[in-house]
C-alpha positions as YAML, in Angstrom:
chain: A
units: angstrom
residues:
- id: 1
  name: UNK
  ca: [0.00, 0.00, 0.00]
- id: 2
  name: UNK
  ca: [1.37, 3.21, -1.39]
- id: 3
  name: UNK
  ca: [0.22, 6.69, 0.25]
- id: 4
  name: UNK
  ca: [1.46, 10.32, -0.44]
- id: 5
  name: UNK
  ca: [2.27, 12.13, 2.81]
- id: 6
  name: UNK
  ca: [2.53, 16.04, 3.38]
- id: 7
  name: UNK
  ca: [6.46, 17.17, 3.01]
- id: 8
  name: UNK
  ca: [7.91, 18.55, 6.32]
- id: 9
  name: UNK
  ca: [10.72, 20.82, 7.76]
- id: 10
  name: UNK
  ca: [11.69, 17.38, 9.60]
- id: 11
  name: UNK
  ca: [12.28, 15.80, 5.88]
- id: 12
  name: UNK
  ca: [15.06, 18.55, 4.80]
- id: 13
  name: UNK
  ca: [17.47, 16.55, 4.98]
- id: 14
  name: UNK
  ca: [16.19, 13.67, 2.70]
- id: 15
  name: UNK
  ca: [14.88, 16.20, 0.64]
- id: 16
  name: UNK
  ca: [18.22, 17.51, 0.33]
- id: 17
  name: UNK
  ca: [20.25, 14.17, -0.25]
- id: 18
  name: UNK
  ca: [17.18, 13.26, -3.09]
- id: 19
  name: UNK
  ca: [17.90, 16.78, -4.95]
- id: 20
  name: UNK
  ca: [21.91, 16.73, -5.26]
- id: 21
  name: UNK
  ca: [21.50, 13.08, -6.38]
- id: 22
  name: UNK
  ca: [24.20, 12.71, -9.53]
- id: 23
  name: UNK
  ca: [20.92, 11.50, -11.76]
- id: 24
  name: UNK
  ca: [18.51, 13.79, -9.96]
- id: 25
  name: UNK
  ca: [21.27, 17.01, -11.12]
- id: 26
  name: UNK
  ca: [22.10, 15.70, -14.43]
- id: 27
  name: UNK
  ca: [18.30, 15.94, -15.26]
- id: 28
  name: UNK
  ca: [17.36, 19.24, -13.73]
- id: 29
  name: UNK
  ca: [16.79, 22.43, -15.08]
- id: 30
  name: UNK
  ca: [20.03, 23.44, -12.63]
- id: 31
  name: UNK
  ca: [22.82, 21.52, -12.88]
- id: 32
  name: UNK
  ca: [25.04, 22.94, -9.83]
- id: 33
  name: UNK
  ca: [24.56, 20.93, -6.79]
- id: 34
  name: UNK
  ca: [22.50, 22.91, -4.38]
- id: 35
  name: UNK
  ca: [24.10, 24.12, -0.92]
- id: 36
  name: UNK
  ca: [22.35, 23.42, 2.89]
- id: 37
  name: UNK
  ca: [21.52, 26.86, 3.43]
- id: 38
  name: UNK
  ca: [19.80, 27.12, -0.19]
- id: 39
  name: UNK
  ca: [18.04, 24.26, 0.10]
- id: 40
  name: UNK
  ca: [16.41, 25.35, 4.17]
- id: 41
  name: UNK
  ca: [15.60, 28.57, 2.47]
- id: 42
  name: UNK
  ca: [14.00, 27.31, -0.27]
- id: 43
  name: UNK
  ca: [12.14, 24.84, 1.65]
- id: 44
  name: UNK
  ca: [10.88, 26.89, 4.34]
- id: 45
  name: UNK
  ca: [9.99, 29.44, 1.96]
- id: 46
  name: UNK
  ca: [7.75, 26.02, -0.22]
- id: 47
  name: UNK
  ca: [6.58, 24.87, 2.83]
- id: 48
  name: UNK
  ca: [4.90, 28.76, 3.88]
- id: 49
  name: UNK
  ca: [3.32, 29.37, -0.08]
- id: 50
  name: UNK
  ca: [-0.40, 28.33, -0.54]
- id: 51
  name: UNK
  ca: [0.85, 28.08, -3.95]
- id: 52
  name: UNK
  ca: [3.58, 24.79, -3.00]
- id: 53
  name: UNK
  ca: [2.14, 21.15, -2.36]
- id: 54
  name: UNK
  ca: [4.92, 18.76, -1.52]
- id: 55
  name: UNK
  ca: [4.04, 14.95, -1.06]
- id: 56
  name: UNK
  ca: [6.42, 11.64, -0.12]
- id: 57
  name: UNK
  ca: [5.75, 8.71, -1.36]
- id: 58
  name: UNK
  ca: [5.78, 6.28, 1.47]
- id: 59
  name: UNK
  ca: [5.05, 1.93, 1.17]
- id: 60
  name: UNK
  ca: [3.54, 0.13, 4.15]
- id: 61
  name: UNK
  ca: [6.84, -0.01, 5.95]
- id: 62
  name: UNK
  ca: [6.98, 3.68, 6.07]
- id: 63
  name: UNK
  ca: [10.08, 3.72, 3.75]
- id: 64
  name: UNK
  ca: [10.22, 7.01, 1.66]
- id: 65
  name: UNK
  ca: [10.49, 6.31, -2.15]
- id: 66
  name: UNK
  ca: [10.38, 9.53, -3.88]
- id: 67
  name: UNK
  ca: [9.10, 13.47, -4.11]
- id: 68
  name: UNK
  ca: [6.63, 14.81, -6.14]
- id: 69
  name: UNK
  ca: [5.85, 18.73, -6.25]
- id: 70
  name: UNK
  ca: [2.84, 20.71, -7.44]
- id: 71
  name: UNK
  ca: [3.56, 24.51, -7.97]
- id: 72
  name: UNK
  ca: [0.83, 26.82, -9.10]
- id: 73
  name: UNK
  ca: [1.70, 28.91, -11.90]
- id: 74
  name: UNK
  ca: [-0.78, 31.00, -12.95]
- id: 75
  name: UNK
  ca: [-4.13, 28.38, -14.57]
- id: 76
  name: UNK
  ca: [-0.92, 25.65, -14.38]
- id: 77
  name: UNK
  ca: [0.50, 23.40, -11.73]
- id: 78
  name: UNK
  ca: [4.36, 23.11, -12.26]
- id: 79
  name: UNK
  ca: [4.72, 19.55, -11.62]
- id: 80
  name: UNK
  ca: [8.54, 17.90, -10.53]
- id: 81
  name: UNK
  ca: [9.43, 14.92, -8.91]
- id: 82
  name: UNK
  ca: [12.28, 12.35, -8.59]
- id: 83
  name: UNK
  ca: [12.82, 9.06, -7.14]
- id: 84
  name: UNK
  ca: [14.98, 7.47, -4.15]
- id: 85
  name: UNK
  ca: [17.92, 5.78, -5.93]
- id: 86
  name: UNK
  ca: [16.76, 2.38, -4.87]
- id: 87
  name: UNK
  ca: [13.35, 2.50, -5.90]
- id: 88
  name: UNK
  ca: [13.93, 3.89, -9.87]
- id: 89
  name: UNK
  ca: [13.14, 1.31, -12.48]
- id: 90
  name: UNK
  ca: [10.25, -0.10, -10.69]
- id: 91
  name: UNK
  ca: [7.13, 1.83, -11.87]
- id: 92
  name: UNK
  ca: [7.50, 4.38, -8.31]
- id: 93
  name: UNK
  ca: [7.47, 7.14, -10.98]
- id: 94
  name: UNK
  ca: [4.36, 6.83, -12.85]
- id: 95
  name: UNK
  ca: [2.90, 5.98, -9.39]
- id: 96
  name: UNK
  ca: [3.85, 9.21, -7.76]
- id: 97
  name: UNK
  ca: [2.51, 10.85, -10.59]
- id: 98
  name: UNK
  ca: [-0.97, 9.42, -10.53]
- id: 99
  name: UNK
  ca: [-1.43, 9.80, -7.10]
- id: 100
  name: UNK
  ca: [0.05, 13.28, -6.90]
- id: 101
  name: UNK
  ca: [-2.40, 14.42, -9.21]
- id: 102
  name: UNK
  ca: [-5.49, 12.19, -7.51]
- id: 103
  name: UNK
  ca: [-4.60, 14.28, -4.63]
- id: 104
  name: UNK
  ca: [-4.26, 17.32, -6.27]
- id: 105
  name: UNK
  ca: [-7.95, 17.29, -7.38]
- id: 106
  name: UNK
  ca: [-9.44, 16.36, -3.85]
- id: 107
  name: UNK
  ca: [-7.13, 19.34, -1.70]
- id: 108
  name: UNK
  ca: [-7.19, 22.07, -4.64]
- id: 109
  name: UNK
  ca: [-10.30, 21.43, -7.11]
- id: 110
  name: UNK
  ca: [-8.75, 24.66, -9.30]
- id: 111
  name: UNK
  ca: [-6.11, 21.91, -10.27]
- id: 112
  name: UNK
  ca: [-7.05, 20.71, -13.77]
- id: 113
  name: UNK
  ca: [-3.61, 21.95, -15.44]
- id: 114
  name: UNK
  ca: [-0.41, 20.47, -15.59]
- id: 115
  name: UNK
  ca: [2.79, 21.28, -16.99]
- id: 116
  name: UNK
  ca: [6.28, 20.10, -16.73]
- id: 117
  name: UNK
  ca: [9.72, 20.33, -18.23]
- id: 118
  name: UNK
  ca: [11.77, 17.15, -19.49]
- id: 119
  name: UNK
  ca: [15.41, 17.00, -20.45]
- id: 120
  name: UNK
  ca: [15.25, 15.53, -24.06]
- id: 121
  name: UNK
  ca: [17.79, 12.69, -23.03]
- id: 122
  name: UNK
  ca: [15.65, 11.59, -19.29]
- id: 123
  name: UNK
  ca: [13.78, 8.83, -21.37]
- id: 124
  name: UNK
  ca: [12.37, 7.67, -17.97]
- id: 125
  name: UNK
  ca: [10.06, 10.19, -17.22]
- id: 126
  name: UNK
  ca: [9.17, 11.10, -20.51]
- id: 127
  name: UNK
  ca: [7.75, 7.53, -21.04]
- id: 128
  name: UNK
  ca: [5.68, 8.29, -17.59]
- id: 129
  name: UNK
  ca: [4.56, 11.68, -19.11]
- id: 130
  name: UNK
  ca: [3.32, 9.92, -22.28]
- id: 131
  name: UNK
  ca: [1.31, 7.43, -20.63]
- id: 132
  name: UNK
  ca: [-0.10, 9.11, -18.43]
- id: 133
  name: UNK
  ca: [-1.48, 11.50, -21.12]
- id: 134
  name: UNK
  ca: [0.38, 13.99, -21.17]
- id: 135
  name: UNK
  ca: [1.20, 15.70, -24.35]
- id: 136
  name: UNK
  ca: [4.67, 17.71, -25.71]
- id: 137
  name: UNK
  ca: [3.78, 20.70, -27.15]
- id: 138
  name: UNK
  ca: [7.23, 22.24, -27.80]
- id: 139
  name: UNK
  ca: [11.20, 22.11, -27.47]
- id: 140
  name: UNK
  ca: [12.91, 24.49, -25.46]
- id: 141
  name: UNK
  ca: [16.75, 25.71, -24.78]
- id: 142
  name: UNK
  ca: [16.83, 26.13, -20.83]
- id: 143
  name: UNK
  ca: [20.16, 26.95, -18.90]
- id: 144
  name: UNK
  ca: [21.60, 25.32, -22.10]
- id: 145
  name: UNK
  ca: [20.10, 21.93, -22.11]
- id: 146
  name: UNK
  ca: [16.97, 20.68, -24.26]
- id: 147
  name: UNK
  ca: [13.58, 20.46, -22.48]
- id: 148
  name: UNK
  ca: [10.38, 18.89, -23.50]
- id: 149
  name: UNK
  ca: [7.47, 20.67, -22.35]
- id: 150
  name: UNK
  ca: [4.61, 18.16, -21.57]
- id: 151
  name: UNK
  ca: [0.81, 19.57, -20.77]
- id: 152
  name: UNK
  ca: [-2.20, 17.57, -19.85]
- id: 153
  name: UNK
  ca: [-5.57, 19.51, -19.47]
- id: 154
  name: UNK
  ca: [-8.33, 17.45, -17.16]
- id: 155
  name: UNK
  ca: [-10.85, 19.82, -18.28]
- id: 156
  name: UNK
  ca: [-11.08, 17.90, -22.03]
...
């Protein structure tokens, strides 16, 4: 039994081990490994917006298995996530998706929009994106390194 759990200050730490992840850095928009005191600030500053939902994916041992991230962007939720080391090749990301945006729709019915950016070469998650129905509407050059944009619209 899988279940998404609200992100704390208490998980910085994991949080922060997840994000400067070799895999998790080669793949993000930022490249440059991210520092302690960036990471509390940006964090605490997450964890204080009504705009920032934050889940862990937890199993029925309590284990944590990955991140996923909804940030409202004007009619769009911003969507990232990444996966515990150990748990990546086993389906954990399409599930964090699905259930990320399940929740989404019960805690913030305005929630019908989703976006999120790719890197051309994370095969991974652009198979999740795909199945899940999400479509790529364009290409982009960010901070030098090719992006897929992927939308999905729940309204039709």
């Amino acid at each position: 039994m899988y279940e998404l759990r609200r992100v704390t200050i208490n998980d910085a730490k994991l949080l922060f081990d997840w994000a400067n992840d070799d895999k998790v850095r080669a793949t993000a928009i930022v490249k440059k490994e991210i520092g302690w005191d960036e990471h509390i600030n940006w964090l605490i500053n997450k964890l204080q917006s009504d705009q920032s939902y934050i889940y862990i994916l937890t199993d029925d041992k309590n284990e944590n298995i990955g991140v996923v991230r909804f940030d409202e962007d004007g009619e769009f939720f911003v969507i990232s996530y990444s996966i515990d080391k150990s748990h990546r090749k086993k389906g954990m990301g399409q599930l964090i998706l699905q259930l990320g945006c399940k929740k989404m729709k019960s805690i913030a019915p305005q929630c019908k929009k989703y976006k999120a950016s790719v890197q051309t070469n994370n095969v991974a998650s652009i198979k999740i994106f795909e199945k899940l129905g999400f479509l790529m509407k364009k290409t982009e050059i960010i901070e030098g390194n090719k992006f897929n944009l992927y939308y999905k619209d729940e309204n039709g």
